[in-house]
PDB file of N, CA, C and O in Angstrom:
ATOM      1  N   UNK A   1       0.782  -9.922   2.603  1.00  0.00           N
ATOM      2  CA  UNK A   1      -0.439 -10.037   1.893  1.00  0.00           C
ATOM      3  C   UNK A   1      -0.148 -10.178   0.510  1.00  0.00           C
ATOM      4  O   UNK A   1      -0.776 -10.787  -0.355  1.00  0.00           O
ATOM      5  N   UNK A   2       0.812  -9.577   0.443  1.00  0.00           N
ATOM      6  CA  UNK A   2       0.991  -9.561  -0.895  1.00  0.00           C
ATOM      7  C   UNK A   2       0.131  -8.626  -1.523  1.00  0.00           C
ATOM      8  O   UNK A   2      -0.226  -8.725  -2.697  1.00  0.00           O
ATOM      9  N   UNK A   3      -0.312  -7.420  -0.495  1.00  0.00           N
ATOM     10  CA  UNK A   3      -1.294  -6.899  -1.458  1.00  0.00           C
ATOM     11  C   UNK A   3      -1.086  -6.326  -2.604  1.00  0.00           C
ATOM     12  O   UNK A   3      -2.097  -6.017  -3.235  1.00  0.00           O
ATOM     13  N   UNK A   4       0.249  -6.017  -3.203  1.00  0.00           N
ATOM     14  CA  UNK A   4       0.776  -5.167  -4.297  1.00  0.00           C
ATOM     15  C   UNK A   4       1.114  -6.185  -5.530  1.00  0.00           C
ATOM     16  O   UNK A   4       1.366  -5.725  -6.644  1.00  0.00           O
ATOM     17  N   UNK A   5       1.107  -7.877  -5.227  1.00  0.00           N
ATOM     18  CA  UNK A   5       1.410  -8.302  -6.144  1.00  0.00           C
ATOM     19  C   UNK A   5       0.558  -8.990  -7.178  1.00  0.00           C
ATOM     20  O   UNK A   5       0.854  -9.473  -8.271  1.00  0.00           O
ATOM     21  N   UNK A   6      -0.228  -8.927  -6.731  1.00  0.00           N
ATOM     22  CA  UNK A   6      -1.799  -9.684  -7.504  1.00  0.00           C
ATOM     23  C   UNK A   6      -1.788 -11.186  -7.201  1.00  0.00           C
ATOM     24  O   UNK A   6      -2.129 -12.078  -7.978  1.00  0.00           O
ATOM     25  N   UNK A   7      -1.319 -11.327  -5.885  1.00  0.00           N
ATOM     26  CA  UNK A   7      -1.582 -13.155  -5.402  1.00  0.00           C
ATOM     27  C   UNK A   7      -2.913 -13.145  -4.912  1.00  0.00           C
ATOM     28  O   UNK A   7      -3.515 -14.204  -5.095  1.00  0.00           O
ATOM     29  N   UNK A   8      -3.552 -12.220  -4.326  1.00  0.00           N
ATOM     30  CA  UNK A   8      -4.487 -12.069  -3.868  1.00  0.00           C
ATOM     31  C   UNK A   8      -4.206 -12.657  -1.966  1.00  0.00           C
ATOM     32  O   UNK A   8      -5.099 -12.769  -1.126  1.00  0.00           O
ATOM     33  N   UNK A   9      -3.081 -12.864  -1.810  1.00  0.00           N
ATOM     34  CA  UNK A   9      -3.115 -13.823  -0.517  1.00  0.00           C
ATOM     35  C   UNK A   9      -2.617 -12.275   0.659  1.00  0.00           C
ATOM     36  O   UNK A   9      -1.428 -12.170   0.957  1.00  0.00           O
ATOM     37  N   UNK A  10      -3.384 -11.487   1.065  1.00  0.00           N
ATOM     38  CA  UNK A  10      -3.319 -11.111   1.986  1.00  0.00           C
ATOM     39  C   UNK A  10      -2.271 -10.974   3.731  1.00  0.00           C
ATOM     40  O   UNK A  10      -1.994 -10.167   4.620  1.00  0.00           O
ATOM     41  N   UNK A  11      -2.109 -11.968   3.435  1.00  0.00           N
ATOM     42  CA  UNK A  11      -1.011 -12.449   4.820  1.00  0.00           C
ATOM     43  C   UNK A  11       0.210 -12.924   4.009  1.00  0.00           C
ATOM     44  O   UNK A  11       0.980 -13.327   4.881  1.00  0.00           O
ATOM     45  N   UNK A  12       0.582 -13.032   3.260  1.00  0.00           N
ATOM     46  CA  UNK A  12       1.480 -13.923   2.423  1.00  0.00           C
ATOM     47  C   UNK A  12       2.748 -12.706   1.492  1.00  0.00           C
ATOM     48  O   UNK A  12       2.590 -12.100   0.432  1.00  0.00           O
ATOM     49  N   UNK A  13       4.160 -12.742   2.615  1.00  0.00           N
ATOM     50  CA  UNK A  13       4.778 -11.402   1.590  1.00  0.00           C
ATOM     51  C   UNK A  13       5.577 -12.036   0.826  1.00  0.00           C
ATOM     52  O   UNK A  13       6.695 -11.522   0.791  1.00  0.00           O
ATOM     53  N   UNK A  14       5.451 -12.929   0.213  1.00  0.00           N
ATOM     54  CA  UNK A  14       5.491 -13.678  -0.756  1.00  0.00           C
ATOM     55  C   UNK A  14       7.608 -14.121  -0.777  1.00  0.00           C
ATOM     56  O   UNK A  14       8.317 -14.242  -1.776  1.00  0.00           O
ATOM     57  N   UNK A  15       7.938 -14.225   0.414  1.00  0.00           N
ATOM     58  CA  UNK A  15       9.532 -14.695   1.045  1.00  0.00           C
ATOM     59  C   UNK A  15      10.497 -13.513   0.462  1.00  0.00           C
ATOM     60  O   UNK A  15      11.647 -13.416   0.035  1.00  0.00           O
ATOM     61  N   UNK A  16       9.401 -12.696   0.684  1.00  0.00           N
ATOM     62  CA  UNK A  16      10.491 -10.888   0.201  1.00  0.00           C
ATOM     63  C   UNK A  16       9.598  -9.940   1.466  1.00  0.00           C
ATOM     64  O   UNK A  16       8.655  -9.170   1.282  1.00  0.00           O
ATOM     65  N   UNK A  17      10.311 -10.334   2.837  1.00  0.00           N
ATOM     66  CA  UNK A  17       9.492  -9.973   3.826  1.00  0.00           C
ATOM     67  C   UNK A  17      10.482  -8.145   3.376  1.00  0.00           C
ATOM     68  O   UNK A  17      11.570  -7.953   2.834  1.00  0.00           O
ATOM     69  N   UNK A  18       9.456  -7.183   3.919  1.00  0.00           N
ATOM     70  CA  UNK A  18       9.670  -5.785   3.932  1.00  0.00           C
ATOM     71  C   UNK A  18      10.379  -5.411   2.308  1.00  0.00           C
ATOM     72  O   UNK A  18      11.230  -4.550   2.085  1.00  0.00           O
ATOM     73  N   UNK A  19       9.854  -6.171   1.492  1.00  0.00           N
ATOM     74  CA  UNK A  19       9.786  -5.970   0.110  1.00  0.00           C
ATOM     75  C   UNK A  19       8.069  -5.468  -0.563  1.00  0.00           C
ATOM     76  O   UNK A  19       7.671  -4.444  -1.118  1.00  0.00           O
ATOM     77  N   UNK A  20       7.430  -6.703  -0.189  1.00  0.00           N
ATOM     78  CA  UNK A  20       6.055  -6.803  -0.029  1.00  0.00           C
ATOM     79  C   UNK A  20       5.043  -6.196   0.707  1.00  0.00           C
ATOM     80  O   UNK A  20       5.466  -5.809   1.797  1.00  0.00           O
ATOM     81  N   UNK A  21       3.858  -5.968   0.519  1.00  0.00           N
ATOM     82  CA  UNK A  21       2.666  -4.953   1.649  1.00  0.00           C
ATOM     83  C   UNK A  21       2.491  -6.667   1.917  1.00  0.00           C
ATOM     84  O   UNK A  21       2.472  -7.540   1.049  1.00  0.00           O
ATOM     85  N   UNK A  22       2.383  -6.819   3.260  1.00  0.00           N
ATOM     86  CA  UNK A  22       0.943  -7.162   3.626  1.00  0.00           C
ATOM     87  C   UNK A  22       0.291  -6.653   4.828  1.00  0.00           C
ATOM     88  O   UNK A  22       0.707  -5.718   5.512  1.00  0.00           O
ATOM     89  N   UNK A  23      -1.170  -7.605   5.111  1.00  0.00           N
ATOM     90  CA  UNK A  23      -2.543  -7.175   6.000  1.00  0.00           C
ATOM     91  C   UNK A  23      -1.473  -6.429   7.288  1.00  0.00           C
ATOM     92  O   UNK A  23      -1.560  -5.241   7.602  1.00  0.00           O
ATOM     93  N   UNK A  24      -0.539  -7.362   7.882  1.00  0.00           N
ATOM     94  CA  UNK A  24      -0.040  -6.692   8.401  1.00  0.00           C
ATOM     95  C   UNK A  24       1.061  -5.495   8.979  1.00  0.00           C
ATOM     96  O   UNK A  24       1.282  -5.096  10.122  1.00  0.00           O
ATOM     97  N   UNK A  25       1.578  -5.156   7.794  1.00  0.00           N
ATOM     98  CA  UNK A  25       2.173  -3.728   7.708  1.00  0.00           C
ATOM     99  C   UNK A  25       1.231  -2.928   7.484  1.00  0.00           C
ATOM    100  O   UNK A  25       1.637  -1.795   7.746  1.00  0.00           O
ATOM    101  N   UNK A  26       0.097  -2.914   7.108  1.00  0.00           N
ATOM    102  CA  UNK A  26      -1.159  -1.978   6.826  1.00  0.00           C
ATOM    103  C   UNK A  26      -1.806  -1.803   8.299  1.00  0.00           C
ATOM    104  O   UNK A  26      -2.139  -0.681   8.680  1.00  0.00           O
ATOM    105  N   UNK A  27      -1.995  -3.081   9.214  1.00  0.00           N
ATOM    106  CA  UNK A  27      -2.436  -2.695  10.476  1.00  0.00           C
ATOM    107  C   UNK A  27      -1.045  -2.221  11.376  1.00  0.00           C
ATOM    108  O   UNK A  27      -0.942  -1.132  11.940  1.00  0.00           O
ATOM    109  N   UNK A  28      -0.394  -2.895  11.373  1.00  0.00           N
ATOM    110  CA  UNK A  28       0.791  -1.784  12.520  1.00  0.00           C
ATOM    111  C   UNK A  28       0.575  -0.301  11.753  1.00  0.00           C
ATOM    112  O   UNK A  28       0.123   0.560  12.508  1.00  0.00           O
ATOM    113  N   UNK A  29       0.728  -0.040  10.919  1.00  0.00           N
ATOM    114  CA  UNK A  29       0.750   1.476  10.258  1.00  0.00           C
ATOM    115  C   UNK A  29      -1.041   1.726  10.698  1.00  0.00           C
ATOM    116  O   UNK A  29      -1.120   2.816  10.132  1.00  0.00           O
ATOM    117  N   UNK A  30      -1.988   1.584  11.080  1.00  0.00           N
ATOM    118  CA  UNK A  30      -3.030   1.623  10.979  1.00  0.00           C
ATOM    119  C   UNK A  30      -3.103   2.084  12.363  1.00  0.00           C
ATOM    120  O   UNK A  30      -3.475   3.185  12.768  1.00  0.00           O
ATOM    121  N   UNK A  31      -2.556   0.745  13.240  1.00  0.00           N
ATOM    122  CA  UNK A  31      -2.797   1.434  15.002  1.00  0.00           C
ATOM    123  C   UNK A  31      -1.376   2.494  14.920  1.00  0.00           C
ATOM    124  O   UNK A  31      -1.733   3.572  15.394  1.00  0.00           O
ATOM    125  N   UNK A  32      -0.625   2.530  14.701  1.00  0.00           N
ATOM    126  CA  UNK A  32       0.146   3.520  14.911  1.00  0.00           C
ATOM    127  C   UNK A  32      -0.466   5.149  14.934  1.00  0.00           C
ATOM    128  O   UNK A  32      -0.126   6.009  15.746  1.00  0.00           O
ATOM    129  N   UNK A  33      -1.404   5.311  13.878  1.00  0.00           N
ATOM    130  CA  UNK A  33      -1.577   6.479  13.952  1.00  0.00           C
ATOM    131  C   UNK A  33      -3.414   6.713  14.500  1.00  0.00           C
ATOM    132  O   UNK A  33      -4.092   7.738  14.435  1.00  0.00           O
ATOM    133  N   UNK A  34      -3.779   5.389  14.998  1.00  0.00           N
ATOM    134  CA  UNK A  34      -5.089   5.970  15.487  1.00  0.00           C
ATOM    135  C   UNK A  34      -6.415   5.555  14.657  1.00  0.00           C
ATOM    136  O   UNK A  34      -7.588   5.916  14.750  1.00  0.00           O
ATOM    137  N   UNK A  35      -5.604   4.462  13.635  1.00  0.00           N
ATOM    138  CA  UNK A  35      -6.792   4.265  12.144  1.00  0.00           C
ATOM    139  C   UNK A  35      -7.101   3.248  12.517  1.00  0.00           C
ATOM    140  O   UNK A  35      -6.591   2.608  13.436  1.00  0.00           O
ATOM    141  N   UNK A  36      -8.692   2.739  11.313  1.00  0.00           N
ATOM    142  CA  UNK A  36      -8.912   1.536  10.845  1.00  0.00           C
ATOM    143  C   UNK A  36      -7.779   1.104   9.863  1.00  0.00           C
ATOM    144  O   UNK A  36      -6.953   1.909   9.431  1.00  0.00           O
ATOM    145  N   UNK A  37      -7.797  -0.331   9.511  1.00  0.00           N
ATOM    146  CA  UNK A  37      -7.565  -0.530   8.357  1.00  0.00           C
ATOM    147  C   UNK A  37      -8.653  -0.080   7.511  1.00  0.00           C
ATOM    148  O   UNK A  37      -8.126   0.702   6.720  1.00  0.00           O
ATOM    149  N   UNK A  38      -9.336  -0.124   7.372  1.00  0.00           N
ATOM    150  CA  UNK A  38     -10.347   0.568   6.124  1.00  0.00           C
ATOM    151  C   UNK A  38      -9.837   1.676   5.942  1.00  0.00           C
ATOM    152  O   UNK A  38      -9.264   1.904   4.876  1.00  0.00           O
ATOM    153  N   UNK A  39      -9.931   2.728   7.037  1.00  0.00           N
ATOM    154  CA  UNK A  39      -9.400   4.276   6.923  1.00  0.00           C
ATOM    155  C   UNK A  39      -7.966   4.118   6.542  1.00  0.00           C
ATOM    156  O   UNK A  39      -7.852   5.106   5.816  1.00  0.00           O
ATOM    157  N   UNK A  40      -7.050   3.669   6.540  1.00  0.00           N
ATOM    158  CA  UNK A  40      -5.434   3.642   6.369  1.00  0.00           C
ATOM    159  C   UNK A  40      -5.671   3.157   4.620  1.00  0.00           C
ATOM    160  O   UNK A  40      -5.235   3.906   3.746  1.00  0.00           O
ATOM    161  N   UNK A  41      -6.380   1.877   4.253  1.00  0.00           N
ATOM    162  CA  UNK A  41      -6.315   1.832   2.716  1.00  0.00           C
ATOM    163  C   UNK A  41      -6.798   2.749   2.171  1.00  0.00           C
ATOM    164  O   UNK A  41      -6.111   3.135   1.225  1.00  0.00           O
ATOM    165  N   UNK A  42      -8.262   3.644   2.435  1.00  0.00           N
ATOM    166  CA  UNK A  42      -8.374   4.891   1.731  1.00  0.00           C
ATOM    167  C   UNK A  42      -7.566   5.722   1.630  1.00  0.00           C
ATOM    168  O   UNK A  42      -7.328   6.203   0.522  1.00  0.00           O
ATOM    169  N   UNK A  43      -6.873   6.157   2.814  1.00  0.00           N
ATOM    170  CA  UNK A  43      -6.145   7.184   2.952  1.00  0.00           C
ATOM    171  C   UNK A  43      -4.850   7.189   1.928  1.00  0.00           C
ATOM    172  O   UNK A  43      -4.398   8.158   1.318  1.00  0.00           O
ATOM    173  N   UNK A  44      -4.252   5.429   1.916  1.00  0.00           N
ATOM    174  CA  UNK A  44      -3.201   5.446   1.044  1.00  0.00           C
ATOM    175  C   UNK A  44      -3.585   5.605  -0.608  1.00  0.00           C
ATOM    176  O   UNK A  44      -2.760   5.950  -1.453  1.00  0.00           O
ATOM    177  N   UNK A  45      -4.994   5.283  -0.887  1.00  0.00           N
ATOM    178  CA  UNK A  45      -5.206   5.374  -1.898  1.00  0.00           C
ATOM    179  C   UNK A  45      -5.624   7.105  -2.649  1.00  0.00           C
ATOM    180  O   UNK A  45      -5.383   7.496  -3.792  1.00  0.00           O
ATOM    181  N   UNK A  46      -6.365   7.911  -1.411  1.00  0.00           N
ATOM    182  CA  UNK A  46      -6.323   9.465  -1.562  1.00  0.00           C
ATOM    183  C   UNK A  46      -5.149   9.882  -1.794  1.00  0.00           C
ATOM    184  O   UNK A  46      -5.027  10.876  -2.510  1.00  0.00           O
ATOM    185  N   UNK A  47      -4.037   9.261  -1.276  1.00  0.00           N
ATOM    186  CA  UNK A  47      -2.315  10.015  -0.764  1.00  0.00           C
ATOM    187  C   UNK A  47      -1.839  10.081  -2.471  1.00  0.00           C
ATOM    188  O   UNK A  47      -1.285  10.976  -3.109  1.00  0.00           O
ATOM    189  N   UNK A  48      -2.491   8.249  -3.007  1.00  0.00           N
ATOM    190  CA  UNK A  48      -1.509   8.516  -3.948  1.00  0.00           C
ATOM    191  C   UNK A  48      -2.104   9.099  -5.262  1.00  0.00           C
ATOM    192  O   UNK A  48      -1.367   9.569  -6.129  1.00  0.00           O
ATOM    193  N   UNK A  49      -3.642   9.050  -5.405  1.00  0.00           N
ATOM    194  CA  UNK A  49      -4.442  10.091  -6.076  1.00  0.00           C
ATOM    195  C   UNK A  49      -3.828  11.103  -6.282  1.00  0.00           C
ATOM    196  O   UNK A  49      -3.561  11.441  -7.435  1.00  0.00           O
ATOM    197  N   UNK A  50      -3.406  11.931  -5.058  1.00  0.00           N
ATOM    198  CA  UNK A  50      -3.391  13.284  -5.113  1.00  0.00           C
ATOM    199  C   UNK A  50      -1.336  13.657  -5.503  1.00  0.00           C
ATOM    200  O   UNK A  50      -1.006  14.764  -5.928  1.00  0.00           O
ATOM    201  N   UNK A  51      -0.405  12.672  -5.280  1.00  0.00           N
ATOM    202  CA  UNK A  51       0.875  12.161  -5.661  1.00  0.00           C
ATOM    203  C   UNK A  51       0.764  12.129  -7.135  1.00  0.00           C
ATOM    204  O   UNK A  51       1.739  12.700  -7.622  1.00  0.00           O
ATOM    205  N   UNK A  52      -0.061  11.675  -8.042  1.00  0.00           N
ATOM    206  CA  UNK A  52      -0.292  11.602  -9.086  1.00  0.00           C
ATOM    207  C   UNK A  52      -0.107  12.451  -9.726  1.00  0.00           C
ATOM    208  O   UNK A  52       0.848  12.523 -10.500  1.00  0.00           O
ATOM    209  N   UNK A  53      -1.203  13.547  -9.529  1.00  0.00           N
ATOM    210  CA  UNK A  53      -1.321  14.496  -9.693  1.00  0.00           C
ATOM    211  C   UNK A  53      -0.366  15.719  -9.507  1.00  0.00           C
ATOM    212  O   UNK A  53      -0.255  16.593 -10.367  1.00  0.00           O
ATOM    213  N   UNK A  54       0.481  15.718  -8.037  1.00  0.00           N
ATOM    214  CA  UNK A  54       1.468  16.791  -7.984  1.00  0.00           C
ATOM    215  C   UNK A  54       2.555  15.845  -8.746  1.00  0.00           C
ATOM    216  O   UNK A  54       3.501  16.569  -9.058  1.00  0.00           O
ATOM    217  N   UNK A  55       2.759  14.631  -9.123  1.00  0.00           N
ATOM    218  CA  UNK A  55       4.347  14.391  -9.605  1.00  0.00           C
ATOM    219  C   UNK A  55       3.563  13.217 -10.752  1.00  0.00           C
ATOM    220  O   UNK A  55       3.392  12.029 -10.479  1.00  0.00           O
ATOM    221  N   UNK A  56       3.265  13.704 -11.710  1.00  0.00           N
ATOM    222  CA  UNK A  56       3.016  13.273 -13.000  1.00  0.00           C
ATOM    223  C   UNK A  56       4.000  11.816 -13.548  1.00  0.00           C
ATOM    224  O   UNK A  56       3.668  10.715 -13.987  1.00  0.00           O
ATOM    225  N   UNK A  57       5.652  12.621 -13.193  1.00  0.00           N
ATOM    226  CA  UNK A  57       6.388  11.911 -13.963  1.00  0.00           C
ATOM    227  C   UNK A  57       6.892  10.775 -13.314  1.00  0.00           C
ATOM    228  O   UNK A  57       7.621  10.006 -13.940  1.00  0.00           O
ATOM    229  N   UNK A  58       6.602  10.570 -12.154  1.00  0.00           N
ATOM    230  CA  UNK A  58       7.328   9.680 -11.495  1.00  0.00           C
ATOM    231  C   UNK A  58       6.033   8.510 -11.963  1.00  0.00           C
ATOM    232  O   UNK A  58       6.335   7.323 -11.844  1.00  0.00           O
ATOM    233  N   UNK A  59       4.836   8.798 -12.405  1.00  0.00           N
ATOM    234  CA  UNK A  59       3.716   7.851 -13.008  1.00  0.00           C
ATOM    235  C   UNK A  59       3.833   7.009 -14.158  1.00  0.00           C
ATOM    236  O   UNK A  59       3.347   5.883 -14.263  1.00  0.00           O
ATOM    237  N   UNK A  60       4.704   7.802 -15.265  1.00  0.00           N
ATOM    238  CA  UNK A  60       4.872   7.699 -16.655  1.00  0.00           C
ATOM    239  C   UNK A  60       5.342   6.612 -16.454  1.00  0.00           C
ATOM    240  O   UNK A  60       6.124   6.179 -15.608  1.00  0.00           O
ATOM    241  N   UNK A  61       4.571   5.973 -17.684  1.00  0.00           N
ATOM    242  CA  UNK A  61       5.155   4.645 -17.906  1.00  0.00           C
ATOM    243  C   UNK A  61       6.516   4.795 -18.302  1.00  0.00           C
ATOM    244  O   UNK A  61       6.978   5.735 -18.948  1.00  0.00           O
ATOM    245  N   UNK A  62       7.180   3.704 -17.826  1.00  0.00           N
ATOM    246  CA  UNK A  62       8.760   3.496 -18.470  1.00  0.00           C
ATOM    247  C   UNK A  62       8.581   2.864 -20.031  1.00  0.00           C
ATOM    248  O   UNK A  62       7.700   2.020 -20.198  1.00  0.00           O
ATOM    249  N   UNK A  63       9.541   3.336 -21.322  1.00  0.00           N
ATOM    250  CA  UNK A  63       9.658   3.183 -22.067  1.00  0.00           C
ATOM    251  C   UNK A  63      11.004   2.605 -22.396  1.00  0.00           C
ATOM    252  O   UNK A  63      11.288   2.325 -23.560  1.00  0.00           O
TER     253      UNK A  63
END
């Protein structure tokens, strides 16, 4: 999908296969544990909310 790189192309891991998210590493990880994809992107997005928060520094921008 490319979802991490801002192509916007969804299916597309941009010829850096298991470098890249896409649609479908989000659904195998999705049926694996019993999810939607809807529920699996929230969830990754709660996970890393709350990652944030317990590990500050691994956030910090690099200087």
């Amino acid at each position: 999908m490319c979802l991490n790189c801002g192509c916007m192309a969804a299916h597309d891991d941009m010829g850096k296969p298991r470098v890249n998210i896409t649609y479908e590493d989000v659904k195998r990880a999705a049926d694996a544990n019993a999810m939607t994809v809807e529920a699996t992107l929230a969830m990754i997005a709660k996970t890393a909310d709350k990652d944030r928060r317990d590990h500050p520094a691994e956030y910090a921008a690099k200087k």
